[in-house]
C-alpha positions in Angstrom: 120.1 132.6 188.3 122.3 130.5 185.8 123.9 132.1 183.3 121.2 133.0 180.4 120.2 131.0 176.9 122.7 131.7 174.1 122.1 129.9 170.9 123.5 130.6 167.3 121.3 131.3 164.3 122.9 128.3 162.9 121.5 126.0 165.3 118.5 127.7 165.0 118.8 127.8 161.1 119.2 123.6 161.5 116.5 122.9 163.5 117.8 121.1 166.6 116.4 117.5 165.3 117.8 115.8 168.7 119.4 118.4 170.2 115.5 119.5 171.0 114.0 117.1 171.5 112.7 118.0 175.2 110.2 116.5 176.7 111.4 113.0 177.0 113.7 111.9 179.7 116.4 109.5 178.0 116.7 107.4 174.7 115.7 104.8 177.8 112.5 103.4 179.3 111.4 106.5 181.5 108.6 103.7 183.4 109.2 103.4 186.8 108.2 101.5 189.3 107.5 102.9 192.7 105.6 101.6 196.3 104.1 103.4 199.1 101.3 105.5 199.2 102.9 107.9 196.6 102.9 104.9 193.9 99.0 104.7 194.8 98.2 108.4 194.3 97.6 108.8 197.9 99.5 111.6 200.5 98.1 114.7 198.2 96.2 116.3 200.2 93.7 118.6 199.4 92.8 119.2 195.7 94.6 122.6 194.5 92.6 125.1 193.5 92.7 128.3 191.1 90.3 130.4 190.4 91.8 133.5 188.9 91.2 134.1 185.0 93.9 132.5 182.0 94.7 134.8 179.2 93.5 133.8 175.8 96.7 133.1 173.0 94.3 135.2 170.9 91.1 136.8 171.3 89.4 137.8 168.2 90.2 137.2 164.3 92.7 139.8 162.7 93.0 139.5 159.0 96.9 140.0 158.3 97.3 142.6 155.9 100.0 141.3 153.7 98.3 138.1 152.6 98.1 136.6 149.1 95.1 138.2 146.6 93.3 134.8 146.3 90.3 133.7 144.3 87.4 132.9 146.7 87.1 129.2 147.1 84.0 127.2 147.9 84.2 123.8 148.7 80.7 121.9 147.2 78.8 119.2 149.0 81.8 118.0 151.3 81.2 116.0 154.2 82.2 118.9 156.9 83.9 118.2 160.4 83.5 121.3 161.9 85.4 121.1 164.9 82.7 119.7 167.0 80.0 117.9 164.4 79.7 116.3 161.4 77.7 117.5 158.3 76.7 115.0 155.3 76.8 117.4 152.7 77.6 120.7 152.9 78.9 124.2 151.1 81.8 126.2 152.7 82.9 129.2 151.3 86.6 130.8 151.8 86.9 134.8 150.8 89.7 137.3 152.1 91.2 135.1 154.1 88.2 134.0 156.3 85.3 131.3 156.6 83.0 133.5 154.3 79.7 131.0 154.5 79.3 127.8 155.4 75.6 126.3 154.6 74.1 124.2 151.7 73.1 125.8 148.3 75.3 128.4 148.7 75.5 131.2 145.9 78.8 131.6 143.9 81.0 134.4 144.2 82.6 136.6 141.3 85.6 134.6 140.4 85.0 131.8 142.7 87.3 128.7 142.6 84.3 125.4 143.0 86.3 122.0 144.9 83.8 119.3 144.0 83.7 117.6 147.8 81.9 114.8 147.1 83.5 112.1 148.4 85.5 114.1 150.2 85.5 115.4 154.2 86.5 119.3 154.9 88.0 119.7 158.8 89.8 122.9 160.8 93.4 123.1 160.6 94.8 121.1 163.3 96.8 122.0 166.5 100.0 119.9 167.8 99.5 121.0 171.5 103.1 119.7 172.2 106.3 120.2 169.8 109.8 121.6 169.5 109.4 123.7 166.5 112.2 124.5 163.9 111.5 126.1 160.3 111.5 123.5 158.5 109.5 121.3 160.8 106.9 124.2 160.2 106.7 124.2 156.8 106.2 120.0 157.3 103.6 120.3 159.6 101.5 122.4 157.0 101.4 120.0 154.6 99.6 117.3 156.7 97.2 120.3 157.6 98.3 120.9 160.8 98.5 124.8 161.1 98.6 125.7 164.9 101.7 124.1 167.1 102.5 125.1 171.0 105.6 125.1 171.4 107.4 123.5 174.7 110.6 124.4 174.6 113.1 125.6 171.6 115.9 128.2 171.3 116.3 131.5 171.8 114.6 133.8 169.6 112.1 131.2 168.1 109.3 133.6 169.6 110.3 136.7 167.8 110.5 135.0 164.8 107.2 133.2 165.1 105.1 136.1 166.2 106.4 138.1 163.6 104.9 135.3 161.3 101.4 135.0 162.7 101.3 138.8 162.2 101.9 138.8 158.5 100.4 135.4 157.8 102.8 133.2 156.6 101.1 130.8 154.6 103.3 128.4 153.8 103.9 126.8 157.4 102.3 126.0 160.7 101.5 129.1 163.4 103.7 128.8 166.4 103.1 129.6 169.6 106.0 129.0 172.8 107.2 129.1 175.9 110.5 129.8 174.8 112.1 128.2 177.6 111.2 125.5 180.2 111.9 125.7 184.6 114.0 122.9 185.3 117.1 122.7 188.2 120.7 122.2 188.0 121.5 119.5 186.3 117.6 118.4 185.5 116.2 117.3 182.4 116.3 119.9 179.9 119.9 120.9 180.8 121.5 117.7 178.0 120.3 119.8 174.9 123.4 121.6 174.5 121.5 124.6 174.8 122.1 126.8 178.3 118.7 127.7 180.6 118.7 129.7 183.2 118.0 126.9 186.5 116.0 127.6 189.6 117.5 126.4 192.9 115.2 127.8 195.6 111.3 129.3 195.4 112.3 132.7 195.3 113.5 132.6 192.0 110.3 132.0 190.4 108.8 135.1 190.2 112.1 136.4 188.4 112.1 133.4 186.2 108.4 134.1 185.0 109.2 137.8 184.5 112.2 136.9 182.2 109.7 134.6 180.4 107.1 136.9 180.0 110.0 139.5 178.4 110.9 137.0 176.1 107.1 136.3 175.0 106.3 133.2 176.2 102.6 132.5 175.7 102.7 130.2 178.7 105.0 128.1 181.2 106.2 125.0 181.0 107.9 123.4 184.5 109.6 120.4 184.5 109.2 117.5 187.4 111.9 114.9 186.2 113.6 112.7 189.0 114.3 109.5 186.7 117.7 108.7 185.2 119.7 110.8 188.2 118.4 114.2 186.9 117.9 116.5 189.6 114.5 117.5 189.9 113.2 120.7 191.6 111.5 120.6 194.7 107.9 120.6 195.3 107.7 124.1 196.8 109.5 125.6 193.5 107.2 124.0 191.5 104.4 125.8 193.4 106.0 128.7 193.6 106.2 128.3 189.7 102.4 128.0 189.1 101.7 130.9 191.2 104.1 133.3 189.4 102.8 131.8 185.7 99.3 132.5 187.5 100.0 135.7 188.1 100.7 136.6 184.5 97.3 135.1 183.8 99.3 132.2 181.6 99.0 128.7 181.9 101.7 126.4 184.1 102.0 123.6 182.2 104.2 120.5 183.6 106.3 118.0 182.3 106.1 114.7 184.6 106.5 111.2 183.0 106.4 108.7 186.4 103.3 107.9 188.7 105.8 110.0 191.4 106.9 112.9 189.5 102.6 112.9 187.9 101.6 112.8 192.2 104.6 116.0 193.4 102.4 117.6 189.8 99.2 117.3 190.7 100.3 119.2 194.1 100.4 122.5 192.6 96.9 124.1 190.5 98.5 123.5 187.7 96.8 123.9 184.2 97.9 120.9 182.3 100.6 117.7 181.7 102.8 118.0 179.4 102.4 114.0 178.8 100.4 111.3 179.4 102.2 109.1 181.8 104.1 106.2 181.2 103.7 104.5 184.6 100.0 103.3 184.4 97.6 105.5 186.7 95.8 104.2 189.6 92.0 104.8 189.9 92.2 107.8 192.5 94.7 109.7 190.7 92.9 109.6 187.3 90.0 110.7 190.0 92.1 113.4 191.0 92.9 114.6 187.3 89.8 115.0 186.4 88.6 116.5 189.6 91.4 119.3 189.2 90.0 120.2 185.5 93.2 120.3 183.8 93.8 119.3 180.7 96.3 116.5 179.3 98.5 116.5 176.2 98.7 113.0 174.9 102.2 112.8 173.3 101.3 108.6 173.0 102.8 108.5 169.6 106.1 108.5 171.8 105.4 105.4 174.0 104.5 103.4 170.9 107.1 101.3 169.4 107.8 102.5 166.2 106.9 98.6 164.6 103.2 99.7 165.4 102.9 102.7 163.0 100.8 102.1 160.6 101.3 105.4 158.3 105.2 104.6 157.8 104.1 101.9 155.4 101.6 104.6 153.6 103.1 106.5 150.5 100.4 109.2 150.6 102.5 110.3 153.7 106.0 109.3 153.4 106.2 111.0 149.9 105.1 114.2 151.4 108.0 113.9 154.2 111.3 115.5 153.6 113.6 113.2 153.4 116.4 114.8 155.7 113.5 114.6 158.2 112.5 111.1 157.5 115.1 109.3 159.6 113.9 110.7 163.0 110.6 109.3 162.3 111.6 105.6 161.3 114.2 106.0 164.2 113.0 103.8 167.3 111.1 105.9 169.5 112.1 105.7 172.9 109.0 103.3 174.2 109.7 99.9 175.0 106.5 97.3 175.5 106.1 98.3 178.9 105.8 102.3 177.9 103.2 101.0 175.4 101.4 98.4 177.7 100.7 101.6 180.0 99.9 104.3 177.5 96.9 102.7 176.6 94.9 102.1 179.5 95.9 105.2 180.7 94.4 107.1 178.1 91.4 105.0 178.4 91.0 106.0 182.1 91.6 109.4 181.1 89.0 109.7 178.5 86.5 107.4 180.0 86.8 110.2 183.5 86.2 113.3 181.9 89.7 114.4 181.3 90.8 116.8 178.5 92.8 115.2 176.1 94.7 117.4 173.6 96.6 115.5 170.8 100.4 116.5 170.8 103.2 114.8 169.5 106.6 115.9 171.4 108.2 116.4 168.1 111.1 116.3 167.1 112.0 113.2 169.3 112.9 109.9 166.8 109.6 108.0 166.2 107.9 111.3 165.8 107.9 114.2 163.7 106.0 117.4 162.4 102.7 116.8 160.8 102.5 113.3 160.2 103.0 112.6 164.2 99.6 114.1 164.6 98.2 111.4 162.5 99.9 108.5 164.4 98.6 110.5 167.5 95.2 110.3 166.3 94.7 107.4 165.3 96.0 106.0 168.6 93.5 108.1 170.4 90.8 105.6 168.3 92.8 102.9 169.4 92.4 104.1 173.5 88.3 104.5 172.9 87.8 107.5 171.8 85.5 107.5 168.2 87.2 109.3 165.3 84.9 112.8 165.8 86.2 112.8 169.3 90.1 112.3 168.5 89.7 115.0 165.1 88.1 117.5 168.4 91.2 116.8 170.6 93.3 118.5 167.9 90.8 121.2 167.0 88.0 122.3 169.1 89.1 121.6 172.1 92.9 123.0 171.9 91.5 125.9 170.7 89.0 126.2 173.6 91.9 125.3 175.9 94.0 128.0 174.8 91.7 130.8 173.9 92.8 130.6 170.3 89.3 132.3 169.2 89.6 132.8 165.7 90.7 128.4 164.5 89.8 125.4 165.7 86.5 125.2 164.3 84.9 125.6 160.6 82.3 128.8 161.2 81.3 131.6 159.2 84.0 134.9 160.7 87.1 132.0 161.7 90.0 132.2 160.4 89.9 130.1 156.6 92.3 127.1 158.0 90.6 124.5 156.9 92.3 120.8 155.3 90.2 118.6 152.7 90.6 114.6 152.7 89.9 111.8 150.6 87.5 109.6 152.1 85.8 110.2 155.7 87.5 109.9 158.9 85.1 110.8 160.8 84.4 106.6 160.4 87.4 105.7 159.5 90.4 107.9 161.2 93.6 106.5 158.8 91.3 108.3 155.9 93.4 111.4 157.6 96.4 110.1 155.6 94.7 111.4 152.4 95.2 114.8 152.7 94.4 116.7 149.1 94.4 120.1 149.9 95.0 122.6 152.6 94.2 126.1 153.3 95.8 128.8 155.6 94.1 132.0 155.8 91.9 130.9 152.6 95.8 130.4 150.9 96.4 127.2 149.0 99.6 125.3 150.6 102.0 123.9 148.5 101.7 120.1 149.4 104.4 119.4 147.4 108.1 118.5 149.0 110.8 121.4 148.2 
């Protein structure tokens, strides 16, 4: 194998704005245009199957012991998202770090702190099924109530660092999960971060690969299927090969592929999920074959939309609450061009309208994106595709969570965890109202919304 990962804490310490960001080809236009039966979705044969069992990332609720000694809070006649439906008026009840009640009339406990709701719309913490995490991006990502993020690639030692967060509830930032490290070849896409992977050159490597993974604590595997730009790209039977070994740890293959080629050599393998929607638009059969396959896809549209389209850059409620040594990535041109953009949309409308999992990710920290607020550009292109604003809130609550087997968040139930995020206004009709965040909660702990 290639020589292994070395990082310093310093680059670790700064965040890697840039220098991670992963999942995008180029600072170019990664469309391309191919012919042939490939460019039609034909020539894949049968429809891989798996039918072995996934790990869950968790698998019950585990109150950390260190947490903060908070007053219980019940929220009082809020409009309540729960995850999967929406509630006119409603009583929620957070108490030792959990959902305590949720119901209408509810009685008020010994010291309770009452949030009046009306006018107001109570929904889970969020999950960013796609970033590069960093510290400070964490923290970020918090404030705009996003409290779960999956992790696709960052330096070494991120994992050890995050799990040892999740254990003694940090409340002050966003829960990370990762797969510390991503399968590419020599010379492929992931090898320009000025970080060192270890490469795969041949199928037999894979099992290794996983295994060093798996050491590390990766909570899944991500593969990368990159031919654009003159990256090398590994061959189709490593990429299987790849799958097989994640498989074998019960852990989910995810795969990066960004053309209508590199999307077809994907859906070769029983993979679990993309990494991306693609920017080449999708022909009928292989949105057919997506959906027949079951897997799920992470949307990361936010990064094929110009960054003259974004709405929430002209909003105050969310560029005040935006660091501003962070701010310049997300006003920085994103790497879509009006082609990118032109297919992103109908793709995800092809997607959605065929059954497909959608899970809202944002490929922070690439420019035109960034921790937090990206899921709210993300979202609220998800409305723009088709879906209605209860279905986009799902795609980065419910349905991750399902996805993932994170059992105890995702959803607003008596037992879950007491993640929860309250907004001004309801955007469960009107999905921008997102940008009015006025409170969020992590393990029934009030976050600071406040920039440092």
């Amino acid at each position: 194998m290639e020589a292994h990962r070395t990082v310093s804490r310093r680059a670790f310490a700064l965040g890697a704005v840039g220098v991670l960001a992963a999942c995008s080809s180029t600072n170019n236009d990664p469309t391309t245009t191919t012919s042939g039966p490939e460019a039609a979705g034909g020539g894949l044969g049968p429809v891989p199957e798996f039918t072995g069992k996934l790990a869950p990332l968790v698998e019950g609720v585990t109150v950390p012991p260190d947490l903060p000694v908070t007053a219980p809070t019940l929220f009082r006649g809020v409009r309540l998202f729960d995850g999967e439906e929406v509630t006119e008026a409603a009583d929620v009840i957070l108490q030792g770090g959990l959902v305590a009640a949720v119901g209408a009339g509810l009685d008020e406990p010994d010291g309770v702190e009452v949030v009046d709701g009306a006018g107001h719309t109570l929904v889970p913490g969020m999950i960013d099924s796609h970033v590069h995490a960093f510290p400070q991006a964490q923290a970020l990502a918090a404030r705009f109530g996003v409290l779960t993020e999956l992790d696709l690639f960052s330096v070494e030692g991120l994992s050890t660092q995050v799990d040892e967060q999740r254990t003694t509830g940090a409340t002050d930032r966003a829960d990370v999960f990762s797969a510390t490290s991503m399968a590419t070849a020599p010379d492929g896409h992931g090898t320009q971060f000025r970080v060192p992977i270890d490469t795969l050159t041949d199928p037999s490597q894979a099992v290794g690969w996983v295994e060093e993974r798996v050491a590390e604590g990766a909570a899944y595997i991500k593969i990368v299927v990159e031919s654009g730009f003159g990256w090398a790209s590994l061959e189709q039977d490593t990429v299987a090969a790849l799958v097989e070994a994640a498989h074998e740890h019960s852990l989910r293959a995810i795969i990066h592929a960004q053309s209508l080629e590199d999307t077809t050599i994907a859906l070769s393998a029983p993979l679990d999920g993309l990494a991306h929607a693609p920017w080449d638009e999708l022909p009928p059969d292989l949105v057919a074959r997506i959906a027949e396959m079951g897997i799920f896809v992470v949307t990361t549209a936010g990064l094929a939309q110009p960054t003259r389209h974004k709405p929430a850059l002209d909003d105050d409620r969310v560029m005040d609450r935006i660091d501003p040594g962070l701010l310049s990535s997300f006003r920085r041109a994103s790497y879509a061009t009006d082609a990118t953009w032109a297919a992103m949309l109908p793709n995800l409308q092809a997607l959605h309208s065929a059954g497909v999992s959608l899970l809202a990710g944002t490929d922070n920290s690439n420019p035109g994106t960034i921790s937090g607020a990206g899921m709210l550009v993300e979202l609220a292109i998800l409305v723009e595709a088709g879906m209605t604003p209860v279905e986009a809130m799902a795609s980065a609550t419910s349905l991750p969570a399902d996805t993932f087997g994170l059992a105890d968040r995702g959803r607003i139930a008596e037992g879950l965890r007491g993640d929860v995020v309250l907004i001004e206004g309801d955007p469960t009709a009107e999905i921008t109202d997102l940008h009015g965040v006025v409170g969020v909660w992590k393990w029934g702990v009030s976050v600071d919304l406040d920039v440092a």
